[in-house]
Rosetta silent file (secondary structure, phi, psi, omega in degrees, C-alpha in Angstrom):
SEQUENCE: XXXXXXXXXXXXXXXXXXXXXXXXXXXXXXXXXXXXXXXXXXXXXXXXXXXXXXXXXXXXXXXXXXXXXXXXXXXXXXXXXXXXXXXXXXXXXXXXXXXXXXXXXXXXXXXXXXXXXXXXXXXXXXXXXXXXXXXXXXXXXXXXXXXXXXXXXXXXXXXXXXXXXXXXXXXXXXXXXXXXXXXXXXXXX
SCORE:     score description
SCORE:     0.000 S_00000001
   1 L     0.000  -23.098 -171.697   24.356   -4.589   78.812 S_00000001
   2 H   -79.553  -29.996  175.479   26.906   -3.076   76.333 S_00000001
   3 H   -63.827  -48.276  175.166   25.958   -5.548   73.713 S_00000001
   4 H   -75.919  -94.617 -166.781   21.984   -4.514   73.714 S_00000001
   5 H    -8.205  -63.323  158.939   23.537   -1.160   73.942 S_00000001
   6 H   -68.550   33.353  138.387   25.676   -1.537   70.496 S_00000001
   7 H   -99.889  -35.275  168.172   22.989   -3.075   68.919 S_00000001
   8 H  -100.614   -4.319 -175.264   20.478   -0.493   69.313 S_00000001
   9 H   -81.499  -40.880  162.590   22.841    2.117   68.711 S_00000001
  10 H   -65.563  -13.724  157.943   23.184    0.113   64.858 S_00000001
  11 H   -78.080  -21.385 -158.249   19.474    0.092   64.564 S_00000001
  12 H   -96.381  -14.847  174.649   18.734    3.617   65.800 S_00000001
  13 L   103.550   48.995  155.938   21.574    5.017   62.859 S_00000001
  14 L   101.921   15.702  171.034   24.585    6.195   65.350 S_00000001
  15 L   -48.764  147.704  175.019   23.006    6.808   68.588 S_00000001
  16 L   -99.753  115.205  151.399   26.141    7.503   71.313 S_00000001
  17 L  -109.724  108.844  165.914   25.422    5.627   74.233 S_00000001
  18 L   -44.938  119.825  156.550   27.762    6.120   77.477 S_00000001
  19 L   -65.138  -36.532  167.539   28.719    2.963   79.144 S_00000001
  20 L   -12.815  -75.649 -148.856   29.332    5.971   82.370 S_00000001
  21 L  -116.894   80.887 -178.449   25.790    7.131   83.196 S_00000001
  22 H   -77.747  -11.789  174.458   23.418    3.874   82.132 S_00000001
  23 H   -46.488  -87.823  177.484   20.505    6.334   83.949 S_00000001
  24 H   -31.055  -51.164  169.141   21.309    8.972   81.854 S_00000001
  25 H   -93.027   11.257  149.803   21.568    7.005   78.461 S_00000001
  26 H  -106.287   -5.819  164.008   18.353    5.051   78.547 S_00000001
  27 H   -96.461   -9.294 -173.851   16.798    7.935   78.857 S_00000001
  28 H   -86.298  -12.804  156.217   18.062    9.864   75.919 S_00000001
  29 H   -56.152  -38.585  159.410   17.788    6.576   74.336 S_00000001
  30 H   -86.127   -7.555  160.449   13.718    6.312   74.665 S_00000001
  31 H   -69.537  -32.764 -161.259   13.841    9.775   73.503 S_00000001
  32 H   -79.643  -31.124 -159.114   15.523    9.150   70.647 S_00000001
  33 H   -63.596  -66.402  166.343   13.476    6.091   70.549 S_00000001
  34 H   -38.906  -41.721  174.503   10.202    8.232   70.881 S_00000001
  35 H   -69.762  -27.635  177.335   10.905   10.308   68.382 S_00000001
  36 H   -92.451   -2.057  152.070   11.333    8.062   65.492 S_00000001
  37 H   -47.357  -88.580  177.542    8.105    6.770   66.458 S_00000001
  38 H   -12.053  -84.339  149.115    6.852   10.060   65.855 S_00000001
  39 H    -2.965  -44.928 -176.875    8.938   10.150   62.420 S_00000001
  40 H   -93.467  -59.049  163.476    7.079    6.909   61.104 S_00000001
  41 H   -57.803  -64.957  173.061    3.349    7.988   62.272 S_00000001
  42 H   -28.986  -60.229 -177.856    4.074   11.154   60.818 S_00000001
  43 H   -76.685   -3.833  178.340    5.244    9.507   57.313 S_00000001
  44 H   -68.554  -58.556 -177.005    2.332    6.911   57.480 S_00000001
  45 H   -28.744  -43.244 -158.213    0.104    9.827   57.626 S_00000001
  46 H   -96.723  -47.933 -176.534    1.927   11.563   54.724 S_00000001
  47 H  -126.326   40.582  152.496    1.417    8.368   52.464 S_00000001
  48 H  -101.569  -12.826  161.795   -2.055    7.562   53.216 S_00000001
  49 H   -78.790   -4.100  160.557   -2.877   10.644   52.143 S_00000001
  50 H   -65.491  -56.243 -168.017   -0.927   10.360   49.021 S_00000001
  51 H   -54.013  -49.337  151.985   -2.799    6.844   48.396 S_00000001
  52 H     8.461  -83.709 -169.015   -5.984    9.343   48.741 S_00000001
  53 H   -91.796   -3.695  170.821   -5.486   11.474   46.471 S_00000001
  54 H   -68.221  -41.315 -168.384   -4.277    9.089   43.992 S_00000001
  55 H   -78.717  -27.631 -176.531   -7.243    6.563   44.400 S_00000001
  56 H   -67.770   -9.800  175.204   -9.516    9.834   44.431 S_00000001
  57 L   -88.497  -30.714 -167.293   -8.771   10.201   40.967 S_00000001
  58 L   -98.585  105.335  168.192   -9.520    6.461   39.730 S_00000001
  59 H   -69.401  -17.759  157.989  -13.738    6.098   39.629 S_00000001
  60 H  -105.446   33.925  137.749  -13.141    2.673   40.131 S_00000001
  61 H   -79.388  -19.889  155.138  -12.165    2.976   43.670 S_00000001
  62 H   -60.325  -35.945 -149.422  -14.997    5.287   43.939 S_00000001
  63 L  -105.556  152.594  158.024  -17.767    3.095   42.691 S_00000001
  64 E  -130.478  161.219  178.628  -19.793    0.090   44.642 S_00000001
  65 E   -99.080  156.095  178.464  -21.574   -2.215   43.737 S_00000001
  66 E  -158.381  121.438  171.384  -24.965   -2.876   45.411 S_00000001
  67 E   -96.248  163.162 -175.613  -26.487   -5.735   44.890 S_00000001
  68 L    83.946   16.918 -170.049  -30.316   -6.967   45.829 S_00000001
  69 L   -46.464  135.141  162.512  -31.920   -4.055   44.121 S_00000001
  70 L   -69.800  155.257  173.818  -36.124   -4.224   44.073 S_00000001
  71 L   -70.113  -13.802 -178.078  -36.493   -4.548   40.309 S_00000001
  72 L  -114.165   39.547  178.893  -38.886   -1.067   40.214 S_00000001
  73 L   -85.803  127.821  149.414  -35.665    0.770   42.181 S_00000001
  74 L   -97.132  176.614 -178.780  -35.110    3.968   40.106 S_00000001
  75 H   -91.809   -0.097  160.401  -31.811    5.646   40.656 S_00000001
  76 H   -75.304   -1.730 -172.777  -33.468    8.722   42.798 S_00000001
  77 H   -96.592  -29.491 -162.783  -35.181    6.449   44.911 S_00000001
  78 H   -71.571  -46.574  178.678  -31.702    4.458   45.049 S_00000001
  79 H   -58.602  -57.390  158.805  -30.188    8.046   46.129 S_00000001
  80 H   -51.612  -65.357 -160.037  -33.069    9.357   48.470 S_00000001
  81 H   -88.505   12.191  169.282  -33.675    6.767   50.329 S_00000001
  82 H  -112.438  -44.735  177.589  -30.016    4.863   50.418 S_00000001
  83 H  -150.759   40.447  164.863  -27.080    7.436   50.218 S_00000001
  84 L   -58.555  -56.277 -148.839  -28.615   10.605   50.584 S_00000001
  85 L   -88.011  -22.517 -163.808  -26.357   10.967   53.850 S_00000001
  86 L   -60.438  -25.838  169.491  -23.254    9.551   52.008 S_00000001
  87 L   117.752  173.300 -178.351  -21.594   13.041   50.473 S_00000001
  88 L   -59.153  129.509 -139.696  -21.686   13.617   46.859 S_00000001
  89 E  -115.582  113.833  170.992  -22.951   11.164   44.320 S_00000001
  90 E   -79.301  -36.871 -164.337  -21.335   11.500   40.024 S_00000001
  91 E   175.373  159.482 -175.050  -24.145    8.763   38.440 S_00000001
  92 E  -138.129  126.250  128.741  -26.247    5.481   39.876 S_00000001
  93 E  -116.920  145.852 -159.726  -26.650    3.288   37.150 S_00000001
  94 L  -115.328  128.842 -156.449  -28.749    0.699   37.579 S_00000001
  95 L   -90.355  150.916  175.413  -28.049   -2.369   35.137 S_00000001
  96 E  -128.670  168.665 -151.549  -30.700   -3.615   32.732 S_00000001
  97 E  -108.619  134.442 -167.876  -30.088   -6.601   30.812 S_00000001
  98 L   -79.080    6.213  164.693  -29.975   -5.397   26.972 S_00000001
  99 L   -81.530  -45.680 -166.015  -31.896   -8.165   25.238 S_00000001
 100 L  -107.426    7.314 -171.000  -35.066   -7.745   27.158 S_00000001
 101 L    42.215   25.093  161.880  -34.338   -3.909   29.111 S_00000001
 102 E   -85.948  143.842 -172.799  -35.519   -5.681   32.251 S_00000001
 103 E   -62.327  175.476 -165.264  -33.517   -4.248   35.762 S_00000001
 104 L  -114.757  -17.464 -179.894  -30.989   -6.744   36.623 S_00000001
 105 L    66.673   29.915  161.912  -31.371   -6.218   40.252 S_00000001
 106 L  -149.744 -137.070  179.518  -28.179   -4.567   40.974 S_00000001
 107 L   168.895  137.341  173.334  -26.795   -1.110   40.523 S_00000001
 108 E  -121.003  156.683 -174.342  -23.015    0.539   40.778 S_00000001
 109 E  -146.352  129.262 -168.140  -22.840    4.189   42.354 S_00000001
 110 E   -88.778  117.287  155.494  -20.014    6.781   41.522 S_00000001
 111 E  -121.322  170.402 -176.668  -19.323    8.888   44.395 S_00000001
 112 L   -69.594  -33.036  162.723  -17.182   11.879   44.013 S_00000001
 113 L  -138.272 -147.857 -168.456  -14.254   10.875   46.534 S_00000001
 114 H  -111.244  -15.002  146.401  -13.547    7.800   48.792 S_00000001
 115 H   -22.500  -90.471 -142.935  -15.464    9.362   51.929 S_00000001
 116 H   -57.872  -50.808 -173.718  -18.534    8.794   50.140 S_00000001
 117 H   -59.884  -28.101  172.980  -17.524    5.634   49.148 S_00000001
 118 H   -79.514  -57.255 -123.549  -16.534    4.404   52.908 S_00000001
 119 H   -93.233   -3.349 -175.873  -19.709    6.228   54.561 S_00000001
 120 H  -108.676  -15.968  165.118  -22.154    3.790   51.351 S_00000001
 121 L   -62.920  -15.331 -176.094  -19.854    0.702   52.518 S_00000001
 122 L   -75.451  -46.370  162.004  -21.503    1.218   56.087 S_00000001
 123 L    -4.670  -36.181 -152.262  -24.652    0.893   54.302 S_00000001
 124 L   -66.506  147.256  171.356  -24.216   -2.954   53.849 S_00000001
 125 L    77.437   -4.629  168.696  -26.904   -5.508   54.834 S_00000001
 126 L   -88.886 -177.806 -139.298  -29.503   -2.972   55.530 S_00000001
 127 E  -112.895  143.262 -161.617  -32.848   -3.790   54.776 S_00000001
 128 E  -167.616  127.968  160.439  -34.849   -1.807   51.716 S_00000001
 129 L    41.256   41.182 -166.758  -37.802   -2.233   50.392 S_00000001
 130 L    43.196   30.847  169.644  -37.689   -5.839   52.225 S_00000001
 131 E  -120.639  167.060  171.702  -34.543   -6.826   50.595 S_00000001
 132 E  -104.813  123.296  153.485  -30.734   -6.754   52.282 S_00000001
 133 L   -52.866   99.729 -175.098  -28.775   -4.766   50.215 S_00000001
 134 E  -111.864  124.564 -152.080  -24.987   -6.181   49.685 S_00000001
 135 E  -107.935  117.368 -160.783  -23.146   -3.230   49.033 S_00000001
 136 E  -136.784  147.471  156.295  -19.195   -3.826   47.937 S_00000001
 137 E   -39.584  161.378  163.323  -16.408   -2.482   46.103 S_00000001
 138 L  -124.101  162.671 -160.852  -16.954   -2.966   42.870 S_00000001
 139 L   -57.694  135.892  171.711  -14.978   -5.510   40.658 S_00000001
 140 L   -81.591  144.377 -158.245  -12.654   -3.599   38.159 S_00000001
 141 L   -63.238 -172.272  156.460  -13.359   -4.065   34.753 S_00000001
 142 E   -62.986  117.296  176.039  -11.045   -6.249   32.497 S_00000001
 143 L   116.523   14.225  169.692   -7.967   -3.680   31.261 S_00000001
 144 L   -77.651  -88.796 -176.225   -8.159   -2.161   34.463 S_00000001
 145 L  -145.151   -5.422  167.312   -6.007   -4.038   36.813 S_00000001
 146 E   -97.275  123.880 -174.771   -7.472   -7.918   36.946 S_00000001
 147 L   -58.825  179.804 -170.364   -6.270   -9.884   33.761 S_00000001
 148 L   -88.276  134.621  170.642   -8.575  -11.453   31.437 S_00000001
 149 L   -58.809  112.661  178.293   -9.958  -14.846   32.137 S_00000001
 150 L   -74.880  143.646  179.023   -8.430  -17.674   30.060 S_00000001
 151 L   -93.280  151.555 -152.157  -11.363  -20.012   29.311 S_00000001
 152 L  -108.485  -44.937  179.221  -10.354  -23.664   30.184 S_00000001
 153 L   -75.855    8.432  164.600  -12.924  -25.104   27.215 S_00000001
 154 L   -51.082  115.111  161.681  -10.913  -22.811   24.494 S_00000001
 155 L    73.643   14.386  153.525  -10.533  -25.260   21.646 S_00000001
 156 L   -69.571  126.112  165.793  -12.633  -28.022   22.856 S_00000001
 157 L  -128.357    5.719  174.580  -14.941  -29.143   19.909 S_00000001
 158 L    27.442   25.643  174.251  -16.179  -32.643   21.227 S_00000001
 159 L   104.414  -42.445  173.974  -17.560  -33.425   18.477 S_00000001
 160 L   -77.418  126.352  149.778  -20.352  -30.540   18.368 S_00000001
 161 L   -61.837  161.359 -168.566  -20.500  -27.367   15.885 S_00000001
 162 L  -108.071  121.761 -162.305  -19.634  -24.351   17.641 S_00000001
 163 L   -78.640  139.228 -178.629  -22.289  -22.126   18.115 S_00000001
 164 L  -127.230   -4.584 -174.278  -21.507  -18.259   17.456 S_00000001
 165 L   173.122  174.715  179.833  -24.775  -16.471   17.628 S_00000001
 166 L   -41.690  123.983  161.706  -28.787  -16.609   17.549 S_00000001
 167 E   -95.228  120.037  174.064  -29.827  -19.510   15.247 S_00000001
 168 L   -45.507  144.176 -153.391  -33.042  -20.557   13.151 S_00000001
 169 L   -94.860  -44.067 -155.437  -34.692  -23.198   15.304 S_00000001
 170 L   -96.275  -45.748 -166.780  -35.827  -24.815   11.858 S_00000001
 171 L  -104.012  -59.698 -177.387  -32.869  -24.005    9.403 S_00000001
 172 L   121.502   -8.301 -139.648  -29.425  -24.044   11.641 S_00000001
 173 L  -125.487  160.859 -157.365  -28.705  -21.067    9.839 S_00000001
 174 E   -75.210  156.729  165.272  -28.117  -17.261   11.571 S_00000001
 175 L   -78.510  134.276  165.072  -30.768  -14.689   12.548 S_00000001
 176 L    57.449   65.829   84.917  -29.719  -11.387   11.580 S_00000001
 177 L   103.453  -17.402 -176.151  -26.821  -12.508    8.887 S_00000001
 178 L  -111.520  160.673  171.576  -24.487  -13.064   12.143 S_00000001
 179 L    97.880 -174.517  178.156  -23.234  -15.595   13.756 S_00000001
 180 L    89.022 -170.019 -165.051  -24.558  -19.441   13.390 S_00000001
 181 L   -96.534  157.902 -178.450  -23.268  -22.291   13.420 S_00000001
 182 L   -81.072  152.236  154.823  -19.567  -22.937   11.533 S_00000001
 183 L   108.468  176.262  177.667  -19.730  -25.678    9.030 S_00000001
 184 L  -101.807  140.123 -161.219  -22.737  -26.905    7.334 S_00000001
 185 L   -75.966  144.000  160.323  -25.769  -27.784    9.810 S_00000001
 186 L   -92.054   79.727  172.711  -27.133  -31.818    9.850 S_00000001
 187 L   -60.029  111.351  155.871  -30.541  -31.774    8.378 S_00000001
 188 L   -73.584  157.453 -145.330  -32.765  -34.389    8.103 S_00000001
 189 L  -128.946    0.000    0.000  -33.747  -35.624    4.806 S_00000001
């Protein structure tokens, strides 16, 4: 018993335990014991609300992504009828794809702290406009905090010119002055 005794007395930082009174000194021992419980919930508390307010400051712990959009979703419709309930909203943009300005069928939404962002994570899988919405953090961009992708075909040429932009169908040679192919194109003669 003295051994578990000296042993918790080097974990607990210098507790005195009396071999005397073992009554007496297990109980001031689950006090002591209790208390540094306390002392650890207390600092958990203390640095999730630190992570808080740090992450409340970064919008891209704020934002989600929500995928499954209907393509004629504006973003007040996205707002009334989806995360009206959610707490305060900074911008919905809703992506359109910039050659042809058609939606994209997805959408990222800014809320002002990370409430709003857990109470539009509950959101997920419900059903709109006969779609399921899948609603997510959203990915951060590249220079945020995920590195850049190395591409595994970097400095593969097989054989092939390497295409760099929009190309005449007819000539090989670029639309709009950029771009093309490197090298001189193979024409038949």
């Amino acid at each position: 018993m003295s051994e578990i005794k000296r042993e918790a007395d080097s974990v607990l930082g210098g507790v005195v335990v009396d071999d005397d009174d073992d009554h007496e000194s297990e109980d001031s021992l689950d006090e002591h014991i209790d208390m540094l419980r306390s002392k650890l919930r207390n600092r958990e508390e203390e640095l999730g609300k630190l992570k808080k307010s740090v992450w409340n400051k970064d919008p891209e712990k704020r934002t989600l992504y929500v995928g499954q959009v209907d393509l004629s979703t504006t973003p007040d419709e996205l707002f009334f009828d989806v995360f009206r309930d959610c707490g305060r909203i900074e911008k919905i943009a809703i992506h359109t794809d910039p050659y042809t300005s058609l939606p994209g069928g997805f959408a990222y939404v800014e809320f002002s702290d990370l409430d709003g962002a857990e109470a539009g994570l509950k959101k997920h899988n419900i059903n709109w406009r006969g779609l399921k919405l899948q609603i997510c953090h959203k990915v951060p961009s590249p220079g945020h905090s995920i590195p850049p992708v190395v591409r595994l075909d970097a400095g593969l040429n097989l054989g092939m010119p390497l295409r760099t932009g929009p190309t005449s169908v007819l000539t090989g040679s670029p639309i709009g002055g950029k771009g093309g192919f490197k090298g001189n194109p193979i024409m038949a003669g």
